[in-house]
DSSP file (Angstrom, degrees, kcal/mol; ACC not computed):
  #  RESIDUE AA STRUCTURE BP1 BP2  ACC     N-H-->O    O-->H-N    N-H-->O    O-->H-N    TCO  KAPPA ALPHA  PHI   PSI    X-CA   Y-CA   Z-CA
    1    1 A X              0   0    0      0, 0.0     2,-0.4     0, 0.0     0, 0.0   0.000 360.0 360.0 360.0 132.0   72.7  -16.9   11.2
    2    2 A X        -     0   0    0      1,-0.0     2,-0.5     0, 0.0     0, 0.0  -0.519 360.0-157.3 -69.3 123.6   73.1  -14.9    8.2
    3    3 A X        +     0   0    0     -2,-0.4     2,-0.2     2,-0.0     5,-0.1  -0.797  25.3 142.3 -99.1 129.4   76.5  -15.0    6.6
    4    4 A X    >   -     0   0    0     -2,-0.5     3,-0.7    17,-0.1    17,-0.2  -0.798  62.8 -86.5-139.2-158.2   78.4  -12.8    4.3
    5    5 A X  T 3  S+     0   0    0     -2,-0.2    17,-0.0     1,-0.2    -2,-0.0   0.152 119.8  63.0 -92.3  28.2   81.9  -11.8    3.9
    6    6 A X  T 3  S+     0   0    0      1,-0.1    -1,-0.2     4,-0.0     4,-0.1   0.411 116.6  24.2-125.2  23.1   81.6   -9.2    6.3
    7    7 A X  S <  S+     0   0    0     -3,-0.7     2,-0.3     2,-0.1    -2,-0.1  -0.061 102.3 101.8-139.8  24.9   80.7  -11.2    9.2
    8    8 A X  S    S-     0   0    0     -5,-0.1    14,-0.1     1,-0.1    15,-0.1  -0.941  91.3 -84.1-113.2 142.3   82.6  -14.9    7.9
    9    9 A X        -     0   0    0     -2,-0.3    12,-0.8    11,-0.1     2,-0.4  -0.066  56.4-138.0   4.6 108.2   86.1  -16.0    9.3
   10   10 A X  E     +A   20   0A   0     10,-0.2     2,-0.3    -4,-0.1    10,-0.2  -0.768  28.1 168.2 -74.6 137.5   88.8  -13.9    6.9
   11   11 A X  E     -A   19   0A   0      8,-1.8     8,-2.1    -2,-0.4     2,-0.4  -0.932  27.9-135.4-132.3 163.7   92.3  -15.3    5.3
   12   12 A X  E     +A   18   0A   0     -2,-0.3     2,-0.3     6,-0.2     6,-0.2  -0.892  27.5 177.9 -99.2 129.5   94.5  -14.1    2.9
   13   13 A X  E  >  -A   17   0A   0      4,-0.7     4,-0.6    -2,-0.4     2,-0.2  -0.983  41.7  -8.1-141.1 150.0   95.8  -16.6    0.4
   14   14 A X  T  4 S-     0   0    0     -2,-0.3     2,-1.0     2,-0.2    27,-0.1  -0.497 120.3 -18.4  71.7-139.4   98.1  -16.3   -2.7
   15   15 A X  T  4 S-     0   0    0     25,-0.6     2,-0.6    -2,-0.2    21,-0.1  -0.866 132.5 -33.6 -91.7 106.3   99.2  -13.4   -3.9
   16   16 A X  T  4 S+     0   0    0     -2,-1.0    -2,-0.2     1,-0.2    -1,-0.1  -0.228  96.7 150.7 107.3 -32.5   96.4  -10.4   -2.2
   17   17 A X  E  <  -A   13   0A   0     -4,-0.6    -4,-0.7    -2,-0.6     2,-0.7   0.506  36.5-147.6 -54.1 147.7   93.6  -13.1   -2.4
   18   18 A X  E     -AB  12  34A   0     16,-3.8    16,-0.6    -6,-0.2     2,-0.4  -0.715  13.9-174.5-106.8 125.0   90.8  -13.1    0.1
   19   19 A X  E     -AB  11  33A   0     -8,-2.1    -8,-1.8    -2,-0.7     2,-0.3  -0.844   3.5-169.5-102.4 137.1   88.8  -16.1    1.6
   20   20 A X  E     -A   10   0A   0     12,-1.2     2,-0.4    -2,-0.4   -10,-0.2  -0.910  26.4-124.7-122.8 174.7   85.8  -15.6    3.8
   21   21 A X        +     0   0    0    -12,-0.8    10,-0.2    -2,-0.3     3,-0.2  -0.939  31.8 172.7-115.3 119.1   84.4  -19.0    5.7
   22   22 A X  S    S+     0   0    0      8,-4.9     2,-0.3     1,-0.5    -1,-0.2   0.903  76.2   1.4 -74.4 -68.2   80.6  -19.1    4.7
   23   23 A X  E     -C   30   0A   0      7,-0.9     7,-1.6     2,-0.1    -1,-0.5  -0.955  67.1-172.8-146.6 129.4   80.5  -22.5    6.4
   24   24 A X  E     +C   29   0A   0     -2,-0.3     2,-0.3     5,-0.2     5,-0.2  -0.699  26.7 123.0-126.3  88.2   82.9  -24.5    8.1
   25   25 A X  E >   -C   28   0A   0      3,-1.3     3,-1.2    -2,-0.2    79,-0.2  -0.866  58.2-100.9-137.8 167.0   82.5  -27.8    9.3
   26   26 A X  T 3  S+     0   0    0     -2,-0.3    78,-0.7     1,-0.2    77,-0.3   0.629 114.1  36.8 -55.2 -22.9   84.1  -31.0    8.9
   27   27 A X  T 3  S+     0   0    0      1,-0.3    -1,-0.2    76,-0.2     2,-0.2   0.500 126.6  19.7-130.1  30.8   82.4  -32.5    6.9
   28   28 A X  E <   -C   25   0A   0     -3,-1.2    -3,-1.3    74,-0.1     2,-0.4  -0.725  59.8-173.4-169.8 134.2   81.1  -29.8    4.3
   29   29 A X  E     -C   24   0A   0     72,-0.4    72,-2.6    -2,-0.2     2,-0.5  -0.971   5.7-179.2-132.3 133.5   83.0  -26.1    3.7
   30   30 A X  E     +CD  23 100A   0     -7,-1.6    -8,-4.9    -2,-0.4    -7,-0.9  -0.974  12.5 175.2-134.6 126.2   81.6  -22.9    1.3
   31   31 A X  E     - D   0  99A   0     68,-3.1    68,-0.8    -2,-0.5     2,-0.6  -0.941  27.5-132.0-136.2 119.0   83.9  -19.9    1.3
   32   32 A X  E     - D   0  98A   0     -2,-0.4   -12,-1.2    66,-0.2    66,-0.2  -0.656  32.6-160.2 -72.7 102.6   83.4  -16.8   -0.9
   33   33 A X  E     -BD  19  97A   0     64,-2.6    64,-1.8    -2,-0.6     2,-0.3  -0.545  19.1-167.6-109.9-167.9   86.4  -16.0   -2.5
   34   34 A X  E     +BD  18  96A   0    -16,-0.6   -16,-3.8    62,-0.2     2,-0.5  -0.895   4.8 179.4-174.1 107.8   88.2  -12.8   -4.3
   35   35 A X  E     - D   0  95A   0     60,-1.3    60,-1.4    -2,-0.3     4,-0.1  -0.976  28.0-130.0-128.6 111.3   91.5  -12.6   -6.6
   36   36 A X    >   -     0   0    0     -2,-0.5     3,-0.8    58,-0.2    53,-0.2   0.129  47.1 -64.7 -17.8 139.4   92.4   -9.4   -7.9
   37   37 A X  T 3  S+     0   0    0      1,-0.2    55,-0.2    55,-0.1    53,-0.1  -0.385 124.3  18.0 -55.2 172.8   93.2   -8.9  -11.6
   38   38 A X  T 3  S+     0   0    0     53,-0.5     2,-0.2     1,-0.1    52,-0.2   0.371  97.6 135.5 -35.0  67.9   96.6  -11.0  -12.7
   39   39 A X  E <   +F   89   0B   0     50,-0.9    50,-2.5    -3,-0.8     2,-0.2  -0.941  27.7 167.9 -89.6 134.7   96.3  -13.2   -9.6
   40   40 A X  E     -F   88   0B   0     48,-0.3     2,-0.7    -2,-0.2   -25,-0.6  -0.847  29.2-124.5-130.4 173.0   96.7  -17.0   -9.4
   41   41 A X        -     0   0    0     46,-1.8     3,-0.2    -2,-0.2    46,-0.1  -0.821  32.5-110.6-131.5 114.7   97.1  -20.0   -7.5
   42   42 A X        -     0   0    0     -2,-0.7     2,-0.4     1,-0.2    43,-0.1   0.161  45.6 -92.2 -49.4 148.6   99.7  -22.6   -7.7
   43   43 A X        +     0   0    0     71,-0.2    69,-0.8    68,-0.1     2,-0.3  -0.545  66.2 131.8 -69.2 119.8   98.8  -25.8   -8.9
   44   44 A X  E     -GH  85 111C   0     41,-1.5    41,-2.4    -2,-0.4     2,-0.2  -0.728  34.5-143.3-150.8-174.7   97.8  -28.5   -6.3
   45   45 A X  E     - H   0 110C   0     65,-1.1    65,-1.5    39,-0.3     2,-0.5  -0.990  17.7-121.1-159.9 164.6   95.2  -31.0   -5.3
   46   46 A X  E     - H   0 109C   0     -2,-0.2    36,-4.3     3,-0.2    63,-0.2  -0.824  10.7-143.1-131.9 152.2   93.5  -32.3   -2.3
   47   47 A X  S    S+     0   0    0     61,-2.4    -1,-0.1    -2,-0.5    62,-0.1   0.503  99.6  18.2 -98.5  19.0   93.5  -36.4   -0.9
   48   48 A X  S    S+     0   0    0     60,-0.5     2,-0.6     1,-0.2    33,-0.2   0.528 106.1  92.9-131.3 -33.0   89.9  -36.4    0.4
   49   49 A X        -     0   0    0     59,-0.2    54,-0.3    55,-0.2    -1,-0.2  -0.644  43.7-168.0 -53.1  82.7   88.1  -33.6   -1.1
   50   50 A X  E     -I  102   0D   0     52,-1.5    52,-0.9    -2,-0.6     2,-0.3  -0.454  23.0-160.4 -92.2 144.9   86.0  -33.1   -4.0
   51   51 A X  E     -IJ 101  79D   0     28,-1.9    28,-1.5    50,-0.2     2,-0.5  -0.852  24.2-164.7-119.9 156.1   85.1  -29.5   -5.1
   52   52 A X  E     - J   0  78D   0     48,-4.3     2,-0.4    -2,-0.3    26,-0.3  -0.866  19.2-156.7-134.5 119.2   82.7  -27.4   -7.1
   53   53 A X        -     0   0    0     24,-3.7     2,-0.5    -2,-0.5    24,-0.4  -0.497   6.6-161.1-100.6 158.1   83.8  -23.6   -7.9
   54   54 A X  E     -E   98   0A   0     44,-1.9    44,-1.1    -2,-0.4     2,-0.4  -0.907   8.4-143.2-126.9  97.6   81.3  -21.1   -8.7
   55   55 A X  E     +E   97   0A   0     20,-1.7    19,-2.0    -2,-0.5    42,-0.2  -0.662  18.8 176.1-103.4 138.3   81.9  -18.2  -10.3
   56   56 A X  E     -     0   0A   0     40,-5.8    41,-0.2    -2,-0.4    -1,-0.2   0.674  67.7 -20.3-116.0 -19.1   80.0  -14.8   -9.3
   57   57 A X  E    S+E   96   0A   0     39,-2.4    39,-1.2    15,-0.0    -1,-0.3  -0.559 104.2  38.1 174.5 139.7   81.5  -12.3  -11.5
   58   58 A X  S    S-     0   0    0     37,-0.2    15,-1.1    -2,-0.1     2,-0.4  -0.739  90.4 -65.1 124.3-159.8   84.8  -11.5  -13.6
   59   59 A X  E     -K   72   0E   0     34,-0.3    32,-0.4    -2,-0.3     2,-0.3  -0.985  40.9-135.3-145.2 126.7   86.4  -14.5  -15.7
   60   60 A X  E     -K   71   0E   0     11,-2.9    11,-4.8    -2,-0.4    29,-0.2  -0.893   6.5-157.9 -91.4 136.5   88.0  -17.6  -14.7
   61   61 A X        -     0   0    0     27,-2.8     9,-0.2    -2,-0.3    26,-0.1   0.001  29.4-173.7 -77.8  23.1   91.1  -19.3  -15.9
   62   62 A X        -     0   0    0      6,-0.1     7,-1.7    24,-0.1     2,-0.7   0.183  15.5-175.3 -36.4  84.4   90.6  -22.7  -14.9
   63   63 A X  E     -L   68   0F   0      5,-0.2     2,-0.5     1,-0.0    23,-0.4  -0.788   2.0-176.5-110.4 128.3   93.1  -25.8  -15.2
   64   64 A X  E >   -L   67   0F   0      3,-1.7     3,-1.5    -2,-0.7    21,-0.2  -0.919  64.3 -52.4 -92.2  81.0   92.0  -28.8  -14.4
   65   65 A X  T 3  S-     0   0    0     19,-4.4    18,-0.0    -2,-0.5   -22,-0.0  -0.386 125.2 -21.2  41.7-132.6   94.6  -31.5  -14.5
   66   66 A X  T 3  S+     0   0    0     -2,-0.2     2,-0.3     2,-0.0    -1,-0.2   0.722 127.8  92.6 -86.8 -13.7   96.3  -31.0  -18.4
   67   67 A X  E <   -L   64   0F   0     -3,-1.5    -3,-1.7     2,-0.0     2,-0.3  -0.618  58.6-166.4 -89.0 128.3   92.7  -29.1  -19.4
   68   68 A X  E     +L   63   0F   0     -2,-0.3     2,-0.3    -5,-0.2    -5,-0.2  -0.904   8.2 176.3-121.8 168.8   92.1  -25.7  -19.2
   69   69 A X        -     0   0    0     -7,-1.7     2,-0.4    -2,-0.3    -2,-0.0  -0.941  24.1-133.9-148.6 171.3   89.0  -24.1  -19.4
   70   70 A X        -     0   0    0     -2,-0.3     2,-0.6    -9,-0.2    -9,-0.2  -0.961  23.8-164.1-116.4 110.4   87.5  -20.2  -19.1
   71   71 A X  E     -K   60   0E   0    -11,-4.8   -11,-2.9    -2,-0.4     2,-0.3  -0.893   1.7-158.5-120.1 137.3   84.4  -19.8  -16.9
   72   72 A X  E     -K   59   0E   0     -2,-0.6     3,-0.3   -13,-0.2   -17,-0.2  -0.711  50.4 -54.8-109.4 156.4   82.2  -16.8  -17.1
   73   73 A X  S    S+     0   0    0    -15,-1.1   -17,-0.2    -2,-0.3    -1,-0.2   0.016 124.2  21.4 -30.6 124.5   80.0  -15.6  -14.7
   74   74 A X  S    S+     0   0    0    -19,-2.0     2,-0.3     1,-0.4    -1,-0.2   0.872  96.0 115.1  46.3  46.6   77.0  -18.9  -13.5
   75   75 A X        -     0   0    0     -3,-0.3   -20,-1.7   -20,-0.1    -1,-0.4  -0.760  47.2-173.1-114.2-158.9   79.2  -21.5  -14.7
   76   76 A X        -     0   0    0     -2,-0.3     2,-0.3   -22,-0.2   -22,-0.2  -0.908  12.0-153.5-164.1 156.1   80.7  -23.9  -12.3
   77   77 A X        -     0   0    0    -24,-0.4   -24,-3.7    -2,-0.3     2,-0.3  -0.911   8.5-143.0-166.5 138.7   83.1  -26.6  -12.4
   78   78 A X  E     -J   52   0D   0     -2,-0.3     2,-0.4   -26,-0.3   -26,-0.2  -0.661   9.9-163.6-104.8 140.9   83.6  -30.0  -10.2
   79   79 A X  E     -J   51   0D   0    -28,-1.5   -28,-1.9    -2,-0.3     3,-0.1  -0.956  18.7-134.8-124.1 121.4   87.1  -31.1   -9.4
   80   80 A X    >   -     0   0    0     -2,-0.4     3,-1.4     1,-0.2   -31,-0.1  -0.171  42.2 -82.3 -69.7 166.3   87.1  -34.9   -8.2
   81   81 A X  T 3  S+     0   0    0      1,-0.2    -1,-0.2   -33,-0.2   -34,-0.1  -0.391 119.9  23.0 -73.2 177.2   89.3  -35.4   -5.1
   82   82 A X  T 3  S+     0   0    0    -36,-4.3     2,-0.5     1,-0.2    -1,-0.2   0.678  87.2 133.2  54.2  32.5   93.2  -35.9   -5.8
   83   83 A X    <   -     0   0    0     -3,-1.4   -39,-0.2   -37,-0.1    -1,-0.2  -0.824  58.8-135.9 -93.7  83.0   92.7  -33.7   -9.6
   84   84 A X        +     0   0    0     -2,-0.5   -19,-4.4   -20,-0.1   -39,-0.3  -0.353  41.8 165.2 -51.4 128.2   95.7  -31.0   -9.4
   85   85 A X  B     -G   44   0C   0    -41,-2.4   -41,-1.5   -21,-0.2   -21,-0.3  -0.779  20.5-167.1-131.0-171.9   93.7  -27.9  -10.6
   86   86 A X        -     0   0    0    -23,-0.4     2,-0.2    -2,-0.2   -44,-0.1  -0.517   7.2-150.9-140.7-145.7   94.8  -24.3  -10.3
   87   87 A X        +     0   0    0     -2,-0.2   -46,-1.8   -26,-0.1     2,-0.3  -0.614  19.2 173.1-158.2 164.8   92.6  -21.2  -10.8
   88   88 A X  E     -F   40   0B   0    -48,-0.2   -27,-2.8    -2,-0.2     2,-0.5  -0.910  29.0-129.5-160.7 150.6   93.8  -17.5  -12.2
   89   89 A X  E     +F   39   0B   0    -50,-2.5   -50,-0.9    -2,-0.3   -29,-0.1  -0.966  23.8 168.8-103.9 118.8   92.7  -14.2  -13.2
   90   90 A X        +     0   0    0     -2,-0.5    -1,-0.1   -52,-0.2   -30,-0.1   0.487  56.4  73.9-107.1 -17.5   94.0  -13.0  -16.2
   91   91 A X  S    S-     0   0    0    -32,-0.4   -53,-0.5     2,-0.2     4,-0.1  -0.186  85.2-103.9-107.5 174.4   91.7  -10.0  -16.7
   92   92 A X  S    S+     0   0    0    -55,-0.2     2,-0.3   -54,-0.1   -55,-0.1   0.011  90.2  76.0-113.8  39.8   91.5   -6.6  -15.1
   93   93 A X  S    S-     0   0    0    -34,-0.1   -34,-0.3   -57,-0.1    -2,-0.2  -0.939  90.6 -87.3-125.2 127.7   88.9   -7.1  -13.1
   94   94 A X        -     0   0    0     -2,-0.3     2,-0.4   -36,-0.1   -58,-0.2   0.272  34.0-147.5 -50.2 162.3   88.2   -8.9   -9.8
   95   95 A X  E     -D   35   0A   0    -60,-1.4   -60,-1.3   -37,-0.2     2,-0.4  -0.908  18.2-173.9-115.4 123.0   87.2  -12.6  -10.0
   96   96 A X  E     +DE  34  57A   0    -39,-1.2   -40,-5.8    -2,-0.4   -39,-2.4  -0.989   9.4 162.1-131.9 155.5   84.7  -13.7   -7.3
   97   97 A X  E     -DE  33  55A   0    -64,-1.8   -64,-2.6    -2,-0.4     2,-0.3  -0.997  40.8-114.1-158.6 162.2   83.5  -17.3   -6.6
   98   98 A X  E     -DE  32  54A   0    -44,-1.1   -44,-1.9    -2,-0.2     2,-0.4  -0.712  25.3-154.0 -95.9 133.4   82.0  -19.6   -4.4
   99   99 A X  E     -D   31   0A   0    -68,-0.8   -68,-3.1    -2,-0.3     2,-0.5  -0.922  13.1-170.3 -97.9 127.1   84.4  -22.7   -3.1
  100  100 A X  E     -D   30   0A   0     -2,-0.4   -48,-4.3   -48,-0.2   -70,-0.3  -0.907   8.5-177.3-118.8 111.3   82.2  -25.8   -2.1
  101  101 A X  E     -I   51   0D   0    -72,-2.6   -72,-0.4    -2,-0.5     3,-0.3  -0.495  13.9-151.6 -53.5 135.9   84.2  -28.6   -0.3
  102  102 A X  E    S+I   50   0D   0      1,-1.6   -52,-1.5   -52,-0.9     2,-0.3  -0.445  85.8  15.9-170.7 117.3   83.0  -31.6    0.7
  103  103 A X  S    S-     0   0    0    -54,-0.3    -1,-1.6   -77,-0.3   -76,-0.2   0.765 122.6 -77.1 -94.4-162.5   84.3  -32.8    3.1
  104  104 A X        -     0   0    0    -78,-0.7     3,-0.4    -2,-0.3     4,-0.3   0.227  43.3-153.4 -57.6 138.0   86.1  -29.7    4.4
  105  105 A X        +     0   0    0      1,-0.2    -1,-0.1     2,-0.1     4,-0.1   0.096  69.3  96.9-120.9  27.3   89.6  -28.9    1.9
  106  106 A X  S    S+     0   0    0      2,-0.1    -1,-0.2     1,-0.1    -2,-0.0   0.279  87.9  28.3 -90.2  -2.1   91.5  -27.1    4.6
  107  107 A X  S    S+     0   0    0     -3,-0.4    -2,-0.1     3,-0.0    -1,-0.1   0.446 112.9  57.4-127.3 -28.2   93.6  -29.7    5.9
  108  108 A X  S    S+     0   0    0     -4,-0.3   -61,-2.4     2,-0.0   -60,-0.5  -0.283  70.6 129.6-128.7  37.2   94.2  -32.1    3.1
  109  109 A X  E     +H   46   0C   0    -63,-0.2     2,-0.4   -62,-0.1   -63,-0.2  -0.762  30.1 178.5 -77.9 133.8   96.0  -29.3    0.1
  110  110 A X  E     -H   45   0C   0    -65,-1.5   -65,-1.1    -2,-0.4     2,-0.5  -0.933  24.3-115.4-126.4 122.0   98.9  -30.8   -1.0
  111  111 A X  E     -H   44   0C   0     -2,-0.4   -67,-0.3   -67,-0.2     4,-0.2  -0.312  25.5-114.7 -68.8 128.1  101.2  -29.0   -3.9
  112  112 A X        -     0   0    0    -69,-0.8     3,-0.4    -2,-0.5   -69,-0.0  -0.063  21.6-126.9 -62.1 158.1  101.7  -30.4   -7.0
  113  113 A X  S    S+     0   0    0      1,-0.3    -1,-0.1     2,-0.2    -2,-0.1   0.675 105.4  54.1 -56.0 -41.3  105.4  -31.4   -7.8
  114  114 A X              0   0    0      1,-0.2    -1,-0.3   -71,-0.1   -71,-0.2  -0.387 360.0 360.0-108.1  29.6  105.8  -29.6  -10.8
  115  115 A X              0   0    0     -3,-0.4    -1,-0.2    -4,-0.2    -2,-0.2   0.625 360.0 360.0-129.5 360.0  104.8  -26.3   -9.2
């Protein structure tokens, strides 16, 4: 079956942000997500998951543990599992990006202390 976000499982998360479920299975999840200019996402980390974000257009604000970094459209960044990262949009234009899980990071967020 052909997926997009107008036929994938919706949620809302953060402030306005949108998640669609590309794929959802236990033991590997890709979800098309969407943050609004000066939206972010508290800093957390997950205690099985490793991830790889994908950016498809706008600019991401990317911290990564104590490193931050700026990803422009077709870069990418890996988060190892149990790595508190965040992500935000600083700019005034939407951010979208591809979430790849594996396994699946929907159960196992925890929030960082210090957020």
């Amino acid at each position: 079956m052909i997926k997009s976000k107008f036929n994938s499982e919706h949620y809302v998360w953060g402030n306005n942000c949108d998640g669609y479920h590309l794929l959802k299975s236990d033991k590997l999840s890709v979800i098309f997500e969407s943050m609004p200019p000066k939206t972010f996402e508290k800093p957390h980390f997950h205690t099985h998951s490793q991830q790889v974000f994908y950016i498809l257009s706008g600019v991401a604000s990317f911290k990564l543990a104590e490193q931050e970094y700026e990803l422009n459209v077709g870069d990418s960044i890996h988060v190892p599992v149990k790595l508190i990262h965040s992500i935000e949009n600083r700019s005034a234009l939407t951010l979208e990006f591809l979430v790849i899980s594996e396994p699946k990071s929907h159960v196992d967020r925890v929030e960082a202390k210090d957020s």
